[in-house]
BABAMI-760261 format. One line per 3 residues: their letters; for each residue x, y, z of N, C-alpha, C, O. Coordinates in nm, 2 decimals. Example, Ala and Ser with C-alpha at 12.3 -4.5 7.8 and 13.67 -1.06 7.14 Angstrom:
! residues 2
AS	1.32:-0.57:0.78:1.23:-0.45:0.78:1.32:-0.33:0.78:1.42:-0.33:0.85  1.28:-0.22:0.71:1.37:-0.11:0.71:1.29:0.00:0.79:1.34:0.11:0.80
***
This chain:
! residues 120
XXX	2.97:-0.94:-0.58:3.01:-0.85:-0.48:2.99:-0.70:-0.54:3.03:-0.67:-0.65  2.91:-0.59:-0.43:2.97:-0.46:-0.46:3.07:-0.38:-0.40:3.14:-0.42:-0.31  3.07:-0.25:-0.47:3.13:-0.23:-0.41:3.17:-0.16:-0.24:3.23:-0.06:-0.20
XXX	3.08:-0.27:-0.17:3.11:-0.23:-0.07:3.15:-0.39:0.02:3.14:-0.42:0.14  3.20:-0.47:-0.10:3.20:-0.60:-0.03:3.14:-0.70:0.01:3.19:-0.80:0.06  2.95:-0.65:-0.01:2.85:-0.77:0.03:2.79:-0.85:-0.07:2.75:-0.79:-0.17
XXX	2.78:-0.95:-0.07:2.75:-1.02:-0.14:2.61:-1.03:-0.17:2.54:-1.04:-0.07  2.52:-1.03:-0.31:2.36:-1.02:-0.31:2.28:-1.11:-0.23:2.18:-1.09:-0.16  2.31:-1.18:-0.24:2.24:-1.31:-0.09:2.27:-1.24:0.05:2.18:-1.25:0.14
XXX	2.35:-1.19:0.06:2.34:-1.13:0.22:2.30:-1.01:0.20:2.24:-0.97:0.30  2.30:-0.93:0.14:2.23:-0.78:0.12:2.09:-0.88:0.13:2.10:-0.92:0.25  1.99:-0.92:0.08:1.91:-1.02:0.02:1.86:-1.04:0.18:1.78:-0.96:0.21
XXX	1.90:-1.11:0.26:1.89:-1.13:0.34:1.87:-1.05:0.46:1.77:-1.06:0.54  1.97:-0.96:0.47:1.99:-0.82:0.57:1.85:-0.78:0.55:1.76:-0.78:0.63  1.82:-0.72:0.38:1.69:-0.70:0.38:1.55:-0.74:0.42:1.44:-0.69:0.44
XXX	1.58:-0.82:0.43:1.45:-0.92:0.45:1.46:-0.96:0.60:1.36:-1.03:0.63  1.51:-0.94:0.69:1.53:-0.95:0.85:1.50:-0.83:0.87:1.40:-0.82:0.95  1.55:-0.67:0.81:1.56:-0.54:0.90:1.37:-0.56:0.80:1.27:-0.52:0.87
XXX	1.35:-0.59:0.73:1.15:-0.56:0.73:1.07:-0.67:0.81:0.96:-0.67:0.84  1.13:-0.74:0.84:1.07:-0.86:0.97:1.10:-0.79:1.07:1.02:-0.85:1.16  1.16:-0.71:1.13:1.20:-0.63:1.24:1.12:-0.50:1.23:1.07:-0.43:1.32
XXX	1.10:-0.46:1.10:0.97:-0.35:1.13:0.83:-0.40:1.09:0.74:-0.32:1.09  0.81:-0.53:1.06:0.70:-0.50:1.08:0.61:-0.59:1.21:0.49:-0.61:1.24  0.73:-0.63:1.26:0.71:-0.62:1.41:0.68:-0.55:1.54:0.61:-0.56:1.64
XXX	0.78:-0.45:1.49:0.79:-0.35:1.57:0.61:-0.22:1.54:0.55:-0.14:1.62  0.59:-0.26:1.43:0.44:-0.18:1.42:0.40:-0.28:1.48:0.41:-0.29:1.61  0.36:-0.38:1.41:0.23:-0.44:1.53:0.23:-0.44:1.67:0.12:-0.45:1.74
XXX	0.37:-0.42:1.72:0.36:-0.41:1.88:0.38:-0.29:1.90:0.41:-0.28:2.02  0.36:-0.18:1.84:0.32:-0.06:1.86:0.16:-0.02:1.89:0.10:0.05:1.98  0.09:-0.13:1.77:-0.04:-0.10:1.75:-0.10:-0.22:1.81:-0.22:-0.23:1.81
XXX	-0.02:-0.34:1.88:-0.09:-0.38:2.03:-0.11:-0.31:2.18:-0.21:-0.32:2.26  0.05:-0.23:2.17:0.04:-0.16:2.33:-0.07:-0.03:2.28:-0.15:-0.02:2.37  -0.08:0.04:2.19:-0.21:0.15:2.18:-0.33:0.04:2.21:-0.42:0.07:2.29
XXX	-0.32:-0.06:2.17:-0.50:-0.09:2.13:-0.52:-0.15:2.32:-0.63:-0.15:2.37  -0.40:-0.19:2.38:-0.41:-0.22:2.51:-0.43:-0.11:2.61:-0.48:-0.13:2.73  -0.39:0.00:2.57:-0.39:0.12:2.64:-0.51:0.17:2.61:-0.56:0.23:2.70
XXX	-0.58:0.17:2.49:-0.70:0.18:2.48:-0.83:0.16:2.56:-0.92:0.24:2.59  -0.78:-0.02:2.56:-0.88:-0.07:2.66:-0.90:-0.04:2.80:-1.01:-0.04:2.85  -0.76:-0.03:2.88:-0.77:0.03:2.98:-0.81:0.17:3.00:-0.84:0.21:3.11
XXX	-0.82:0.24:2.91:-0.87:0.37:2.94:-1.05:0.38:2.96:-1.12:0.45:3.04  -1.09:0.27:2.84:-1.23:0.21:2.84:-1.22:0.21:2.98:-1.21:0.32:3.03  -1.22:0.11:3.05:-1.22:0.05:3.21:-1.23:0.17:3.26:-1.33:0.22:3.29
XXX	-1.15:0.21:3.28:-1.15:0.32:3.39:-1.27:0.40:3.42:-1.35:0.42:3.52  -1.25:0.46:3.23:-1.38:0.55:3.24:-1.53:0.49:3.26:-1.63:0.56:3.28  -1.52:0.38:3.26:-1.65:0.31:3.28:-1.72:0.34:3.15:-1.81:0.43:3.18
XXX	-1.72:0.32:3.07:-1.77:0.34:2.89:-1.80:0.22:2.82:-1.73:0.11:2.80  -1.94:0.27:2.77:-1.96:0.17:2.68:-1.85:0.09:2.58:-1.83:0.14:2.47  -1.79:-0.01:2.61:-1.68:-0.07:2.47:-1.81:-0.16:2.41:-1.79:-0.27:2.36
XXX	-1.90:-0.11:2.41:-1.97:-0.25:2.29:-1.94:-0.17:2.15:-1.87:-0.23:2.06  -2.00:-0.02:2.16:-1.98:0.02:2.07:-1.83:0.09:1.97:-1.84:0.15:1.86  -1.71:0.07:2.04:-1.60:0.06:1.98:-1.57:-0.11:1.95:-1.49:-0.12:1.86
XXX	-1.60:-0.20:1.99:-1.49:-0.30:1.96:-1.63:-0.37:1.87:-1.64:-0.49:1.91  -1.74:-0.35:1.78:-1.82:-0.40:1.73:-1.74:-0.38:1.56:-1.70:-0.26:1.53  -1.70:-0.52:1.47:-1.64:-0.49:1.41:-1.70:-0.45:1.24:-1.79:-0.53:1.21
XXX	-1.67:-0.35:1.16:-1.74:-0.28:1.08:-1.69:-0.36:0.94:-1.57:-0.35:0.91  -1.78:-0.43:0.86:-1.74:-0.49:0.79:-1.69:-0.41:0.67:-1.79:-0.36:0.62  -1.59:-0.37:0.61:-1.60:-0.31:0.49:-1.50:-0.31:0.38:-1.38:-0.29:0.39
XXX	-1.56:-0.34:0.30:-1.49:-0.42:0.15:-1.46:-0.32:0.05:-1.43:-0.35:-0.06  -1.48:-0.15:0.10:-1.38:-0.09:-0.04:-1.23:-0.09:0.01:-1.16:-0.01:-0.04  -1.20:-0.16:0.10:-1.07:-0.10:0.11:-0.99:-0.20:-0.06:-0.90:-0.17:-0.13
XXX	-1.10:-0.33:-0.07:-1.05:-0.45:-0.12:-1.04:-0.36:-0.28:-0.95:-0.37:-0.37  -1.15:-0.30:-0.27:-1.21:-0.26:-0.41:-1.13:-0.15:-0.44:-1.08:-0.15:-0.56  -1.08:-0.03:-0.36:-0.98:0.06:-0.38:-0.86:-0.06:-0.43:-0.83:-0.07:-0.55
XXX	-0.80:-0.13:-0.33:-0.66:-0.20:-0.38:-0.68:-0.24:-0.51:-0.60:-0.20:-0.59  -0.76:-0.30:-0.55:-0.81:-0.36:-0.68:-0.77:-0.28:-0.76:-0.67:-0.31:-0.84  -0.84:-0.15:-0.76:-0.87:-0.12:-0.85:-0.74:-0.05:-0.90:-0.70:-0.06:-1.01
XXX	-0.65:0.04:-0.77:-0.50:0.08:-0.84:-0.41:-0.02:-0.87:-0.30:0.00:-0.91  -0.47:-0.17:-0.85:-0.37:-0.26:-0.86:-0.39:-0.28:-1.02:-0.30:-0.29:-1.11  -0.53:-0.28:-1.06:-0.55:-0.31:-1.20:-0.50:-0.18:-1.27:-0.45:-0.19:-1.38
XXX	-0.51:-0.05:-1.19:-0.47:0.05:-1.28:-0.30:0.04:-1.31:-0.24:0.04:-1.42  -0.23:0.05:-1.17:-0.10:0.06:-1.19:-0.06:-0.05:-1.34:0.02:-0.02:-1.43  -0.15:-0.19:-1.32:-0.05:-0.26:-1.45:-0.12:-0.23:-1.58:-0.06:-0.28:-1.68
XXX	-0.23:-0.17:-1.61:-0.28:-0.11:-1.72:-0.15:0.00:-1.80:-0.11:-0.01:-1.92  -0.09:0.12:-1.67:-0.02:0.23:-1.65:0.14:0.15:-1.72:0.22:0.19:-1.81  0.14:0.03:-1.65:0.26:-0.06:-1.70:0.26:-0.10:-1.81:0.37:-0.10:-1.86
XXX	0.15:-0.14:-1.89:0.14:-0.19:-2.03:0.17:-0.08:-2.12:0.23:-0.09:-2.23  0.11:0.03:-2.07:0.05:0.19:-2.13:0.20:0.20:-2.22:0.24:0.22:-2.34  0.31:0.17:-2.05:0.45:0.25:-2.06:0.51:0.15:-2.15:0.58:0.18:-2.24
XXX	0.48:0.05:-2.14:0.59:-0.08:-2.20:0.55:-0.06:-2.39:0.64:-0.07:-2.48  0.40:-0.05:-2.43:0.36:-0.01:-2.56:0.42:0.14:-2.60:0.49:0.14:-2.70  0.41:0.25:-2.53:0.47:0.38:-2.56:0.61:0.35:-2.62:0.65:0.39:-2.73
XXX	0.68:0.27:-2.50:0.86:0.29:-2.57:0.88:0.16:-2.63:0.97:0.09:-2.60  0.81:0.12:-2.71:0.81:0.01:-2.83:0.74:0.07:-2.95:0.78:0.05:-3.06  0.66:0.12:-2.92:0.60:0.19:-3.04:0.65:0.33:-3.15:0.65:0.34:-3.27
XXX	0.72:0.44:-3.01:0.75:0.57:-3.05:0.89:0.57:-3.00:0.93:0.54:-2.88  0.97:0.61:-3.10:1.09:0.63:-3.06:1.13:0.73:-2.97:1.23:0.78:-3.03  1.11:0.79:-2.85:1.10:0.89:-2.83:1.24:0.96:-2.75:1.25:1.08:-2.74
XXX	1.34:0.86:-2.72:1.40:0.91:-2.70:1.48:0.90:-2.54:1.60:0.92:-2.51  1.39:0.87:-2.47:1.37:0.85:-2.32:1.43:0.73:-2.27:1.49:0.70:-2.37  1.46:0.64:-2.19:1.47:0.52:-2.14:1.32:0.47:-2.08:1.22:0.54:-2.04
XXX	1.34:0.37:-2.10:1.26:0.26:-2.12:1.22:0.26:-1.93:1.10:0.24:-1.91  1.28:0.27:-1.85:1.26:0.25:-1.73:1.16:0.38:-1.71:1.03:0.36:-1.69  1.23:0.50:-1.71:1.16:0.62:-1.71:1.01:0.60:-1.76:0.91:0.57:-1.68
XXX	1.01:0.62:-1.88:0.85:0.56:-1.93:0.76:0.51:-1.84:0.66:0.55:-1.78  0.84:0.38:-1.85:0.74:0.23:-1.74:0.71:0.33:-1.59:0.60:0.31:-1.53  0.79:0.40:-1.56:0.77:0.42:-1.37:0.67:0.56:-1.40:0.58:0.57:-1.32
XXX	0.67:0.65:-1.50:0.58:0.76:-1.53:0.46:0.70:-1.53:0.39:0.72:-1.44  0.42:0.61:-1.64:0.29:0.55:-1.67:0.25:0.48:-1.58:0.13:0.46:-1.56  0.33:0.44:-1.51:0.24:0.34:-1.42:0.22:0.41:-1.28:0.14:0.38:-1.20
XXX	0.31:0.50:-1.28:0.27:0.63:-1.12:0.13:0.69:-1.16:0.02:0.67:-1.11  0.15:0.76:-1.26:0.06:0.84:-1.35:-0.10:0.71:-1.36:-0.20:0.78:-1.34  -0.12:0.62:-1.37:-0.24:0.53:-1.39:-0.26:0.50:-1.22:-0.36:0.52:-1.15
XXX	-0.12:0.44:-1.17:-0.20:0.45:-1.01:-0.24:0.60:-0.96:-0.34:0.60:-0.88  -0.20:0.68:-0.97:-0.33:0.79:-0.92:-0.43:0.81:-0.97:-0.51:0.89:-0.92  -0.45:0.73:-1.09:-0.58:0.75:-1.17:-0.65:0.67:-1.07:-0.76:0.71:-1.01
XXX	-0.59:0.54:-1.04:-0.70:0.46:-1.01:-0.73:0.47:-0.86:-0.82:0.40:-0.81  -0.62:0.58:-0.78:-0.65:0.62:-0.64:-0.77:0.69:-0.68:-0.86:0.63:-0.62  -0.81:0.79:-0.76:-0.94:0.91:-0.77:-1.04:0.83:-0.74:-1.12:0.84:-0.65
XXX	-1.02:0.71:-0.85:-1.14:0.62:-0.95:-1.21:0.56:-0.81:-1.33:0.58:-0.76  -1.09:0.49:-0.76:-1.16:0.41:-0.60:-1.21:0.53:-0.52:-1.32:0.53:-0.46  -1.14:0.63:-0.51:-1.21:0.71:-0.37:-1.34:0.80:-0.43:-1.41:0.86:-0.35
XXX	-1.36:0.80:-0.58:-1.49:0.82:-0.61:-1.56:0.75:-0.60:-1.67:0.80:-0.61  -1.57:0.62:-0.59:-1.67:0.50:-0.58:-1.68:0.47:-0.42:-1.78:0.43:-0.37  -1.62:0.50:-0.38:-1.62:0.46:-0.20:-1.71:0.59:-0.16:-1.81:0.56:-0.10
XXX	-1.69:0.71:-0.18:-1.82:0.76:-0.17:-1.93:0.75:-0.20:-2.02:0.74:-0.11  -1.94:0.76:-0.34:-2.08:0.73:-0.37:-2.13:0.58:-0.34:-2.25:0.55:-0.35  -2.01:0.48:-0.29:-2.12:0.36:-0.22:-2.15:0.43:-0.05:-2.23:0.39:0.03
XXX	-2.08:0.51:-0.03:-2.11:0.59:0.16:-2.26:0.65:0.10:-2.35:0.59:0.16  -2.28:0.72:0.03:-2.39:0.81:-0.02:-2.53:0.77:-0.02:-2.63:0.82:0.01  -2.49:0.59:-0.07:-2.62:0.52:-0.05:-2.67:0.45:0.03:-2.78:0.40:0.02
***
């Protein structure tokens, strides 16, 4: 119990219902747009071949990748720093610096590569 009386299994839970409840509530956000969409197609009498033709594209995989390899690289970075050097800091601090600090590295890293694959 904390101290507000809830128990970790029902906090636990509360959580995990109120993000089933949003991420519901987006998708049926971004069903009635994509429906409203279409009817606006109709109306105007417009080509839909050329919006609903679907665009294959695989950096989004290779961006994820790649901050996902960075972030735990950023994680190791932090976890060797406050075992190595005594520096003084907590141990959490460290870990969440290095590993924010490596995932923006590896935000740059992907959106320089997703260009230069656009380029070619």
């Amino acid at each position: 119990m904390n101290e507000f009386g809830i128990d970790a299994f029902t906090l636990l839970g509360l959580f995990i219902i109120v993000l089933i409840i949003i991420i519901y509530l987006a998708w049926m956000i971004r069903y009635k747009a994509k429906a409203a969409e279409r009817l606006l197609i109709i109306e105007k009498n417009f080509d839909a071949s050329k919006l609903l033709t679907k665009k294959s594209n695989n950096s989004n995989l290779l961006k994820g990748g790649i901050i996902l390899l960075s972030s735990t690289v950023g994680a190791v970075i932090g976890i060797l720093i406050f075992s190595i050097f005594s520096t003084g800091i907590e141990e959490t601090v460290i870990l969440i610096i290095s590993t924010f600090m490596f995932a923006g590295i590896g935000m740059i890293i992907g959106n320089l590569i997703s260009k230069s694959k656009k380029e070619d």
